[in-house]
C-alpha positions as CSV (number, residue, x, y, z in Angstrom):
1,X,0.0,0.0,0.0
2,X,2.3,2.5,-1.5
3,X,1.5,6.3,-0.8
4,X,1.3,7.9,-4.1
5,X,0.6,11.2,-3.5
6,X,-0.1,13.9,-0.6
7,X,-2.1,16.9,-0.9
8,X,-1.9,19.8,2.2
9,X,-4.9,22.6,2.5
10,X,-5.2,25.4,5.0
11,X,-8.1,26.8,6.6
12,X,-8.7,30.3,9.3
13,X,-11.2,28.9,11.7
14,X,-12.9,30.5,13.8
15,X,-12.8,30.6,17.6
16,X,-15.9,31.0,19.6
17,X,-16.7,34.2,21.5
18,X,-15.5,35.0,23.7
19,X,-12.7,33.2,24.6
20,X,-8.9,33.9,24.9
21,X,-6.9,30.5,24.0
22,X,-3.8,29.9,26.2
23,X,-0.6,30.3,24.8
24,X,2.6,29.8,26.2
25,X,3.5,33.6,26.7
26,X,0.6,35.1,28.9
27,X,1.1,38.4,27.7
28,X,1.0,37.3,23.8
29,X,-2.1,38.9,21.7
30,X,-4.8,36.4,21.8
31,X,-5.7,34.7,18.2
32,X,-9.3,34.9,17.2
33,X,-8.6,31.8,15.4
34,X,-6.7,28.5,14.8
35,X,-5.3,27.3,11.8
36,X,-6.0,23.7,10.8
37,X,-3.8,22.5,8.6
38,X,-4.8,18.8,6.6
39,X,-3.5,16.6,4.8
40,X,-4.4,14.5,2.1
41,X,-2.7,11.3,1.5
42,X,-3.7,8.6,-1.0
43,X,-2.1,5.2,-1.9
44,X,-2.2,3.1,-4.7
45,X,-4.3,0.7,-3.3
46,X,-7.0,3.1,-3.2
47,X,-7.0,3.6,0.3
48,X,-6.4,7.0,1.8
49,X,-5.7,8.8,4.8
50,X,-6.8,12.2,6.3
51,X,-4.8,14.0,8.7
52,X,-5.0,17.8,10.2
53,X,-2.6,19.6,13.0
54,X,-3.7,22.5,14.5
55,X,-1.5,26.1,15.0
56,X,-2.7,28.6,17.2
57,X,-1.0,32.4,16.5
58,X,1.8,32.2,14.3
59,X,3.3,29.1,12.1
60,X,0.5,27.7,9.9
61,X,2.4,28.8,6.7
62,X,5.6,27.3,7.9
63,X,4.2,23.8,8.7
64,X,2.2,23.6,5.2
65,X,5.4,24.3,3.6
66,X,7.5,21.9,5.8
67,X,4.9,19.2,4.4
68,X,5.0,20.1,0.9
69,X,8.9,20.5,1.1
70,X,10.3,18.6,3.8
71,X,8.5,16.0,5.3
72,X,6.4,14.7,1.8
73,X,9.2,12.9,0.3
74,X,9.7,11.6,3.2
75,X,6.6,8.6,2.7
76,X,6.2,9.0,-0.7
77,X,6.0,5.9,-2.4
78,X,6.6,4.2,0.9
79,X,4.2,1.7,2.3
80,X,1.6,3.7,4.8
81,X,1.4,1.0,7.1
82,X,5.4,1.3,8.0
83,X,4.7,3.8,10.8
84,X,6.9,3.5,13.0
85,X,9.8,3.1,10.4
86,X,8.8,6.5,8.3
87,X,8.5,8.6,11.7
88,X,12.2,7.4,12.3
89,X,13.1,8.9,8.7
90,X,11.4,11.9,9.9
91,X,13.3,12.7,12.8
92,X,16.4,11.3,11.0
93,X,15.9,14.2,8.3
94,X,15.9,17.0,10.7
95,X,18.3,15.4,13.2
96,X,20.8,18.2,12.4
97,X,18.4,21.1,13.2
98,X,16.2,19.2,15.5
99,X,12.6,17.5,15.0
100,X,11.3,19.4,18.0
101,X,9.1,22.0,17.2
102,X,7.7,23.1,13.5
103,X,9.3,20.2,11.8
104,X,7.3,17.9,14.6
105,X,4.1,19.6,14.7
106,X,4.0,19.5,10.3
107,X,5.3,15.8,10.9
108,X,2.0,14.7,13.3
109,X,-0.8,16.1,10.1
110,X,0.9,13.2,8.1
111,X,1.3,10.6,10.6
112,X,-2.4,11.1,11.8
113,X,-3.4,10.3,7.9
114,X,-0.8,7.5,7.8
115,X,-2.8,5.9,10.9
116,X,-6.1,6.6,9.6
117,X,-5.1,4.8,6.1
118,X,-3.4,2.2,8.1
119,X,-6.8,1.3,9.8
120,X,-8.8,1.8,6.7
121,X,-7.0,-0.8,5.4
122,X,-7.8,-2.9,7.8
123,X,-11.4,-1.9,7.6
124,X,-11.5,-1.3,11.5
125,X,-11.7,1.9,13.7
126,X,-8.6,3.2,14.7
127,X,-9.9,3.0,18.1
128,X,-10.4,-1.0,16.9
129,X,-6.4,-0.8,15.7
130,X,-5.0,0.1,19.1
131,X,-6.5,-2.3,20.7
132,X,-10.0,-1.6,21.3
133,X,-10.4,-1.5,25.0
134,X,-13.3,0.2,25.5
135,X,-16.2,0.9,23.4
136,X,-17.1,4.6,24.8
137,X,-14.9,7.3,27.0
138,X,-15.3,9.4,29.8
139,X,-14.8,12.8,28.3
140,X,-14.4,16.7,30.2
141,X,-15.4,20.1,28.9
142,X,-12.4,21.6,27.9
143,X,-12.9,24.8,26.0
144,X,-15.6,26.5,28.3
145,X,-13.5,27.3,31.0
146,X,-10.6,29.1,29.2
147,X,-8.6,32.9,30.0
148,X,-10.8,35.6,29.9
149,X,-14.2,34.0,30.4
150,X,-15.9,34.3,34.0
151,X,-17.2,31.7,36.6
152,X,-20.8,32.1,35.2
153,X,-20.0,31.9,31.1
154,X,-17.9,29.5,31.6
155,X,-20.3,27.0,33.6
156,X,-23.1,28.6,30.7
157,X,-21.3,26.8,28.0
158,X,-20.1,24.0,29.9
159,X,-23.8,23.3,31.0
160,X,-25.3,21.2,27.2
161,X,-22.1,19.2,27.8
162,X,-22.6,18.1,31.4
163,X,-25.9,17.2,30.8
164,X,-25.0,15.0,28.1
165,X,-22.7,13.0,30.5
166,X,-19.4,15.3,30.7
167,X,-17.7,13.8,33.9
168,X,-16.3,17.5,34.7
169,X,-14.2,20.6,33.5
170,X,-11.2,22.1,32.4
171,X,-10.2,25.2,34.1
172,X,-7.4,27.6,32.6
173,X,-5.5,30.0,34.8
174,X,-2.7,32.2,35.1
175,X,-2.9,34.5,32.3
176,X,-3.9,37.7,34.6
177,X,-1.2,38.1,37.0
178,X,-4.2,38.1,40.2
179,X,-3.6,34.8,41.7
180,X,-6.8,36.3,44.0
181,X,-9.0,36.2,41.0
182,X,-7.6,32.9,39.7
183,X,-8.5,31.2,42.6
184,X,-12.1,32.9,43.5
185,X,-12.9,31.8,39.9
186,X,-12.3,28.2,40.4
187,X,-14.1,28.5,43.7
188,X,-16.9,29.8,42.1
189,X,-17.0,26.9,38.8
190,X,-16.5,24.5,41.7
191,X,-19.5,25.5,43.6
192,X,-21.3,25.3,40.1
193,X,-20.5,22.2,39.6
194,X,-21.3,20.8,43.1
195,X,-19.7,18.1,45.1
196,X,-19.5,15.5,42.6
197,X,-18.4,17.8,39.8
198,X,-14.7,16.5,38.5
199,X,-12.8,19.7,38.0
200,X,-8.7,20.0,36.5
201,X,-7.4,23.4,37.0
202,X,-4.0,23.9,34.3
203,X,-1.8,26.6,34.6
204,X,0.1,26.3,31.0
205,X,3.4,26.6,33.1
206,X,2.5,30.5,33.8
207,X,3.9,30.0,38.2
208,X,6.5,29.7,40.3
209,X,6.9,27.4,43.1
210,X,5.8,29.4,46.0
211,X,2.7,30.9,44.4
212,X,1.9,27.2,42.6
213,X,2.8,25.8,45.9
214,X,0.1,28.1,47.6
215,X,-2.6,27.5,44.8
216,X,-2.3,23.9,45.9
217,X,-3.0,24.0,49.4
218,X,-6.6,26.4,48.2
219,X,-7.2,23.5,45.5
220,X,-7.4,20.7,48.4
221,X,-10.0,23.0,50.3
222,X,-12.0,23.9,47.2
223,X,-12.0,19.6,46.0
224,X,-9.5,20.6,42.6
225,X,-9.3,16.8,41.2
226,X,-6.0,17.6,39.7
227,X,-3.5,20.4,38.7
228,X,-2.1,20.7,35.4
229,X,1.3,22.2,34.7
230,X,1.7,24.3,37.3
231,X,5.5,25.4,37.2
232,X,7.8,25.3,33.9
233,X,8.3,21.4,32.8
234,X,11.8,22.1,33.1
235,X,12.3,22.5,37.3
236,X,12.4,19.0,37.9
237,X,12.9,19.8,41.7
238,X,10.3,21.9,41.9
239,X,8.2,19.8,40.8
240,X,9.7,17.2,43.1
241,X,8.7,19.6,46.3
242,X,5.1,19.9,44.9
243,X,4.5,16.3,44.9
244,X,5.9,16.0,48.1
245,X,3.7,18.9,50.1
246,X,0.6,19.1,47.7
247,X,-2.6,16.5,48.4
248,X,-3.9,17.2,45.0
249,X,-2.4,15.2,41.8
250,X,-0.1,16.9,39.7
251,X,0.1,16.2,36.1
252,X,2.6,17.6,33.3
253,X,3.1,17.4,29.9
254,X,1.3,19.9,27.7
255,X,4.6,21.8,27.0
256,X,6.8,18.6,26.3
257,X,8.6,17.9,23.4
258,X,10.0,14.4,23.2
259,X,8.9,10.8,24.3
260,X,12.2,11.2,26.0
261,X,11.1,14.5,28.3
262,X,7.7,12.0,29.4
263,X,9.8,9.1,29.9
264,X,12.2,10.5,32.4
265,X,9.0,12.6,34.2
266,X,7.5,9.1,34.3
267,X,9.9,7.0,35.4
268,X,10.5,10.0,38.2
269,X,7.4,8.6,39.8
270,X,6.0,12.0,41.2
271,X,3.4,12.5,38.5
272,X,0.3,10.4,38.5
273,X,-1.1,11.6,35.2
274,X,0.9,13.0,31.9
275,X,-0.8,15.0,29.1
276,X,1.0,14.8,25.5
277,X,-0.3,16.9,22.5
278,X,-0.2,15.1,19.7
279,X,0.8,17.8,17.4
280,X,3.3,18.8,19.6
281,X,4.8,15.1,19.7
282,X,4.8,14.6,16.2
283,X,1.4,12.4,15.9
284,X,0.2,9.2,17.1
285,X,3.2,7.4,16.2
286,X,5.1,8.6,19.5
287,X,2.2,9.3,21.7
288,X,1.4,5.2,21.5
289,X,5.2,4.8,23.1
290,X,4.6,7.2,26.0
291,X,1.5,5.5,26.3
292,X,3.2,2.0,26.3
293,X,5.2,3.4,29.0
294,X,3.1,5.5,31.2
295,X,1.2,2.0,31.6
296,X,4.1,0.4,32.7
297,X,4.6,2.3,36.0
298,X,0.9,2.9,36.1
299,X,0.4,6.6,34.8
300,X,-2.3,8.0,33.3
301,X,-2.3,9.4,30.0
302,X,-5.0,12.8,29.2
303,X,-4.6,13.8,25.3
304,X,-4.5,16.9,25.0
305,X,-7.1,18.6,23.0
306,X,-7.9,17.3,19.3
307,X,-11.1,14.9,20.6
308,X,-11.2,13.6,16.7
309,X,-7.6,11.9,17.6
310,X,-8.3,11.5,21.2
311,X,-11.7,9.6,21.2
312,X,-9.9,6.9,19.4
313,X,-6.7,6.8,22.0
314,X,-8.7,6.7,25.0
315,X,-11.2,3.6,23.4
316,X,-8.4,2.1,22.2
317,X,-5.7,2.4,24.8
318,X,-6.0,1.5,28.6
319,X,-4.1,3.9,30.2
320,X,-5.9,7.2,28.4
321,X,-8.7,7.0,30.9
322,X,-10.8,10.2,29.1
323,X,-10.7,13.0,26.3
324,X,-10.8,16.6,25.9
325,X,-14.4,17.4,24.4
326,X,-13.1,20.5,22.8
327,X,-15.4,21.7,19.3
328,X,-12.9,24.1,17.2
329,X,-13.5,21.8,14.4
330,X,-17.4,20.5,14.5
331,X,-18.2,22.3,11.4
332,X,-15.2,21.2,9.2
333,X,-15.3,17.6,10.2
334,X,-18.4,15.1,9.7
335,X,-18.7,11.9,10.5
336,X,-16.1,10.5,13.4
337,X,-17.1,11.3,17.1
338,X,-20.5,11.2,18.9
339,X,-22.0,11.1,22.2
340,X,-24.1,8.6,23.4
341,X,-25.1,7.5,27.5
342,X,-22.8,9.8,28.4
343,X,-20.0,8.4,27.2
344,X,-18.0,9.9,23.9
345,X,-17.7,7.5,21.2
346,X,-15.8,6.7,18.0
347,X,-17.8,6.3,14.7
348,X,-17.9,3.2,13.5
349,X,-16.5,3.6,9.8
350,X,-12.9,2.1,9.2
351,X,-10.1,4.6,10.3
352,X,-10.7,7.8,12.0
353,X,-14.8,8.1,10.2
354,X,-14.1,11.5,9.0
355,X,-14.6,13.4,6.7
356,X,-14.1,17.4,5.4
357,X,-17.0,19.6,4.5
358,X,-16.4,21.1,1.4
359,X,-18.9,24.1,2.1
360,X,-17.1,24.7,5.4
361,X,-13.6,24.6,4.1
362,X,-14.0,26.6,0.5
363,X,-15.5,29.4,3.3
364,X,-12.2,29.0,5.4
365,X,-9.8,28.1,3.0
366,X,-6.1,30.6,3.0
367,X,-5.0,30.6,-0.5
């Protein structure tokens, strides 16, 4: 099943209002969008594969062109199924500048498609090709409760999703510089949510110790589940003194780069959950192997974002224990995903069951 020939598009979409996405610099102008970035790939066997990366602010241009330029010839005329083996040539070809970063993020749109030809061929889900696990997932509201919206929007567009079986919520912090604020506002979605509301709070890396440190102690009061990236990944001992005073669970990982960065914060044994992106990764390919691992030493594993990816993972994979019900893309998408008895499920066409709407996408489309 030889690829024969990949094809990149490039949409503007729009985010909902209003809502300030998180990016790694707090004081960064917010994007009223997020490019998505897909990619075509078809074989000559007739099977193909869609894939899509997402790029919020700056970049999108960059990664098409490191597709068409770069990373295409890369599996061109090479069999789709050889995963594992073409994202090794991948990161071989940029081993000189580095695969972390642009060349990683353009890398994961392909590898996606690869994985959701490799399952079409098989005429199975790709929740089915992981190893099928589950046949529904516990899934949180994760784009209601971001910077810049208050205690009561938030919970407001969080509501349809809980009552459709949404175990809990997302909550974003950090971005404001009133620590005050930060913490009335999760008071006030926890109270929303009452008692048996699941609630993460994630920081996106924007504390020190001290303050992060104090933010714990008001989680444990308030019933905060778990707290996400509270202090840069980088301060291994800092993270190492929050696991030793805090009550709540830490986790870690939206900012890493490498299988290698979740392996050692893994095998550290002070983090009970980790959260790869599998754009940032590089696609599915190396997410399954900090998956493989996390299992080993008994970690939990919460995709970040990109439910059309993560539905599959976490029905497919036993340590990825929910999904991020986040709905950038609901328009351009059809097919894939639903929601049933509360539980989020995969669609039951071969691969990842989607498809793009052509309407949608000629409306988006950057030339």
């Amino acid at each position: 099943m030889k690829v024969t020939k990949l094809t990149t598009d490039r949409l503007r979409v729009p985010l909902p209002k209003p809502v300030r996405v998180s990016l790694t610099t707090p004081t960064a102008a917010q994007p009223d969008a997020v490019e998505l970035i897909l990619v075509h790939l078809e074989t000559d066997a007739g099977v193909t594969g869609l894939g899509f990366v997402y790029v919020l602010g700056a970049g999108g241009a960059a990664v098409r062109s490191l597709i068409d330029t770069e990373l295409s010839p890369v599996v061109q005329r090479e069999d789709a199924r050889d995963t594992d083996r073409l994202f090794a040539r991948a990161e071989a070809r940029f081993r000189a500048v580095g695969f972390a970063g642009l060349a990683a993020r353009a890398y994961s749109a392909i590898d996606i498609a690869l994985w959701d030809a490799k399952a079409q061929a098989a005429g199975v889900p790709l929740a089915k090709l992981l190893g099928g696990v589950r046949p529904g997932a516990a899934f949180v509201v994760s784009d209601a409760a971001t910077l810049g919206r208050d205690a009561a929007e938030s919970l407001k567009v969080a509501k349809p999703f809980l009552k459709q079986g949404a175990v809990g919520i997302r909550v974003e912090i950090g971005a404001g510089g009133d620590v005050q604020a930060d913490a009335e506002r999760v008071r006030e979605i926890q109270d929303g949510l009452g008692e048996d509301g699941w609630m993460a709070v994630t920081a996106d890396s924007r504390f020190d110790l001290s303050t992060a440190l104090a933010l714990t102690h008001f989680f444990e009061d308030v019933g905060v589940d778990v707290f996400e990236d509270p202090i840069p990944s980088a301060d291994a001992i800092g993270y190492d003194k929050l696991a030793r005073l805090a009550e709540v669970p830490l986790a870690i990982g939206a900012n890493l780069d490498s299988r290698d960065a979740f392996f050692k914060v893994i095998r550290d044994g002070i983090i009970r959950t980790v959260r790869p992106d599998v754009c940032r990764l590089g696609g599915i390919t190396p997410l399954l192997k900090v998956a493989a691992v996390a299992e080993a030493y008994h970690v939990a594993v919460s995709p970040v974002r990109l439910p059309e990816v993560g539905v599959h993972l976490a029905c497919g994979l036993a340590s990825v224990p929910h999904v991020d019900s986040v709905s950038w893309f609901k328009d351009v998408f059809t097919g894939g995903l639903k929601i049933e008895s509360g539980k989020m499920i995969p669609g039951a066409e071969p691969g990842l069951g989607l498809s793009i709407d052509e309407g949608v996408a000629a409306k988006w489309r950057i030339v």
